[in-house]
ZAMARGU-4260 file (C-alpha; in steps of 0.2 Angstrom, whole numbers, plus 5000, padded with zeros to 4 digits):
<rodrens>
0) 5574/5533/5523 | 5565/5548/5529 | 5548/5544/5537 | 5538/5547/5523 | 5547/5536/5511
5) 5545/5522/5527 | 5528/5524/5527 | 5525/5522/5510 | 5537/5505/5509 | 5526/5499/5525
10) 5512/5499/5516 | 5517/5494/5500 | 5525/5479/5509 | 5506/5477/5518 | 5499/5475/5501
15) 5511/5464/5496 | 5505/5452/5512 | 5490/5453/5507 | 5493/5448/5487 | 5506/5434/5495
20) 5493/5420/5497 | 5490/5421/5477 | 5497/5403/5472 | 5502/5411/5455 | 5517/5425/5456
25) 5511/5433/5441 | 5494/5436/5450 | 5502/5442/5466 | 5512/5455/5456 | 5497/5463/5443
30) 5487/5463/5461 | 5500/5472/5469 | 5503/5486/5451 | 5484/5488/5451 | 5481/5491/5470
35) 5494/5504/5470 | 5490/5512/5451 | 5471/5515/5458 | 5473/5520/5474 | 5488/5529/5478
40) 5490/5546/5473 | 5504/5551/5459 | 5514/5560/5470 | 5516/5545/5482 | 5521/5532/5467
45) 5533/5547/5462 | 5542/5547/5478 | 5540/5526/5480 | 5547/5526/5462 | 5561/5537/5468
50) 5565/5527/5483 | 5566/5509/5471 | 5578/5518/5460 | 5590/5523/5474 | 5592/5502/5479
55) 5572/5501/5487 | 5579/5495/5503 | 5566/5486/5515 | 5554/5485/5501 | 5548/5465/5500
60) 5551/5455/5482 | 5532/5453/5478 | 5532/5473/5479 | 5546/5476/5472 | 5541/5467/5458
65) 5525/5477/5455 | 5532/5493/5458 | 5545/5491/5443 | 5532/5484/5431 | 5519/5498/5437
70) 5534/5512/5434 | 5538/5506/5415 | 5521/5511/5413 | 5515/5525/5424 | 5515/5544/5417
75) 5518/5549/5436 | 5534/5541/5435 | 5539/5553/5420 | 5533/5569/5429
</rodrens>
């Protein structure tokens, strides 16, 4: 992974933490998607996006999870 690419799956795994105490999975997950749709730039999600399609490696379940829902329906993903 290059060191941008690390970064963003650090954080995304940070937020994933956070979301992590939700006792509902489903929560955890659209926390997770919405978190990252407001406040990470297109470009970012792009490259994240990038990174999941190429195996995501180091990237937690609960993030995972979000990323591929928030891909399916992001216009950054189709730039």
């Amino acid at each position: 992974m290059s060191g941008s690419v690390d970064e963003l799956v650090r954080m995304a795994n940070d937020i994933g933490n956070f979301f992590a105490s939700e006792p509902d999975r489903e929560s955890a997950v659209a926390g997770i998607a919405s978190h990252v749709r407001r406040f990470w730039a297109p470009r970012m999600r792009r490259a994240v996006y990038v990174h999941l399609a190429a195996g995501g490696a180091g990237l937690d379940d609960l993030p995972r999870a979000a990323l591929q829902r928030l891909e399916s329906e992001d216009p950054a993903a189709r730039n």
